[in-house]
PAZATI-304343 format. One record per residue (C-alpha): x, y, z; residue number from 1. Coordinates in nm, 3 decimals, always signed. Example, Ala and Ser with C-alpha at 12.3 -4.5 7.8 and 13.67 -1.06 7.14 Angstrom:
BEGIN
{x=+1.230	y=-0.450	z=+0.780	i=1}
{x=+1.367	y=-0.106	z=+0.714	i=2}
//
This chain:
BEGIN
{x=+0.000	y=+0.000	z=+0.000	i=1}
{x=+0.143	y=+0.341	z=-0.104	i=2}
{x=+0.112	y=+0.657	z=+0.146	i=3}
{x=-0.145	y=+0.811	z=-0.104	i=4}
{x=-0.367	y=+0.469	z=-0.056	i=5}
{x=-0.333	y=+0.468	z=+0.297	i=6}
{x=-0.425	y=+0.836	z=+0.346	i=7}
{x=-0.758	y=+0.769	z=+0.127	i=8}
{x=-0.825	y=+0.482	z=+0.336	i=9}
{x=-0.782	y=+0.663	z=+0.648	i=10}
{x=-1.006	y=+0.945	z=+0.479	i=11}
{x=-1.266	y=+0.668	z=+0.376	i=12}
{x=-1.312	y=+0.556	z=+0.709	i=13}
{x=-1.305	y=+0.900	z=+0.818	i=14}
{x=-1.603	y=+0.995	z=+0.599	i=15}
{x=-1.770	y=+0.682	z=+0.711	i=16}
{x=-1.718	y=+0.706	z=+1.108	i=17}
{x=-1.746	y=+1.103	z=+1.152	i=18}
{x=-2.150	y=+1.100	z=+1.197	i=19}
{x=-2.100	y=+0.827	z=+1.439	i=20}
{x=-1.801	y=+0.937	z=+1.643	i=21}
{x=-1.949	y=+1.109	z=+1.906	i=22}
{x=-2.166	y=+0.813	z=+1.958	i=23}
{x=-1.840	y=+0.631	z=+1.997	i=24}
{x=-1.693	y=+0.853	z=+2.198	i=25}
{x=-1.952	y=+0.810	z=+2.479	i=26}
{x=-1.985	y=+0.494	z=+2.471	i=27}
{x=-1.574	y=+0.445	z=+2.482	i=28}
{x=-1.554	y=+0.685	z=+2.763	i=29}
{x=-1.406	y=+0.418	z=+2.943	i=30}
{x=-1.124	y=+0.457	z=+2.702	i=31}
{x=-1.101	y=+0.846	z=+2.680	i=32}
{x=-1.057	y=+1.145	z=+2.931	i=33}
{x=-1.351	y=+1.341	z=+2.772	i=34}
{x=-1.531	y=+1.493	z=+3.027	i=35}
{x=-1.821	y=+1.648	z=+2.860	i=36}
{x=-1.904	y=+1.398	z=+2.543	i=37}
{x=-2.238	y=+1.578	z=+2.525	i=38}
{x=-2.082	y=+1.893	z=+2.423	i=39}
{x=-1.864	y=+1.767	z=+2.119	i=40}
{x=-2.011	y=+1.893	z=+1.838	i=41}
{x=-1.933	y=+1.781	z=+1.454	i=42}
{x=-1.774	y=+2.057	z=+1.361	i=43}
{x=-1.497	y=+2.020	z=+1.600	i=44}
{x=-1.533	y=+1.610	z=+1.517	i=45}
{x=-1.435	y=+1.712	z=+1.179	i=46}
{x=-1.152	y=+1.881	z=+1.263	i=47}
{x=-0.939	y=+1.666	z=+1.451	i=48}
{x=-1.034	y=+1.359	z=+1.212	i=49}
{x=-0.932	y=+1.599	z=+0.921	i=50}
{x=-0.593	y=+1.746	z=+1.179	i=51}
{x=-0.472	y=+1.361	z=+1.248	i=52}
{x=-0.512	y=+1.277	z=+0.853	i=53}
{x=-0.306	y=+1.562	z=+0.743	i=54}
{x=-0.062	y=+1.513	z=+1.049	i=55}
{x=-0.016	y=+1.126	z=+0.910	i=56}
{x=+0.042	y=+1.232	z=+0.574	i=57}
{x=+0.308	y=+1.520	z=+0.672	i=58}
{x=+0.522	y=+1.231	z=+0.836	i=59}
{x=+0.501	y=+1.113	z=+0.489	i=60}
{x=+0.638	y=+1.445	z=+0.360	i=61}
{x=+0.329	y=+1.469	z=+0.142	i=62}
{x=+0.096	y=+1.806	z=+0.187	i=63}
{x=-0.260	y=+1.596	z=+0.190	i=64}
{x=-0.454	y=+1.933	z=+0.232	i=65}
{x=-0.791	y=+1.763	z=+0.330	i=66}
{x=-1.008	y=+2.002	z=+0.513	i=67}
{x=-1.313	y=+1.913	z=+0.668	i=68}
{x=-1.537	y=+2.006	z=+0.346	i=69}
{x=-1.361	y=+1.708	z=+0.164	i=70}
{x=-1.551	y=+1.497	z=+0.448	i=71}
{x=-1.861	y=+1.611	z=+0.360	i=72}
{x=-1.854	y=+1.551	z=+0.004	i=73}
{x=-1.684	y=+1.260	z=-0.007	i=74}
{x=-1.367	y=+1.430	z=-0.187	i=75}
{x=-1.050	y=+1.213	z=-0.173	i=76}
{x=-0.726	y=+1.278	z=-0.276	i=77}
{x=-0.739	y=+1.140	z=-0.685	i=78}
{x=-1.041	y=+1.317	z=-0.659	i=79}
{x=-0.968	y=+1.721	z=-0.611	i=80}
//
């Protein structure tokens, strides 16, 4: 698997977890130091799935540039 492939896999499963990640985060609290899961919005969701993508594929040396809109249209890399 080259970086590119694993950074549009990451970004696949991004786009397919993010509407249930705050679900998961609750019921992993066991697993987390979030205090306040209720208050997580998707917006800031977004942005740390998008923030750990980027920071993967910048130990890579490549500049991924996915923002948060490429979540929510499905956008991956071959595709912008």
């Amino acid at each position: 698997m080259t970086a590119i492939e694993l950074l549009n896999k990451l970004t696949e499963n991004a786009i397919e977890h993010r509407c249930k990640a705050k679900e998961s985060i609750k019921r992993n609290s066991h697993m987390n130091n979030c205090e306040f899961p209720d208050e997580i919005n998707q917006n800031d969701i977004d942005a740390i799935l998008v923030d750990f993508i980027n920071k993967i594929a910048s130990n890579y040396m490549i500049d991924y540039a996915l923002c948060t809109d490429d979540l929510l249209n499905n956008r991956l890399f071959n595709n912008r």
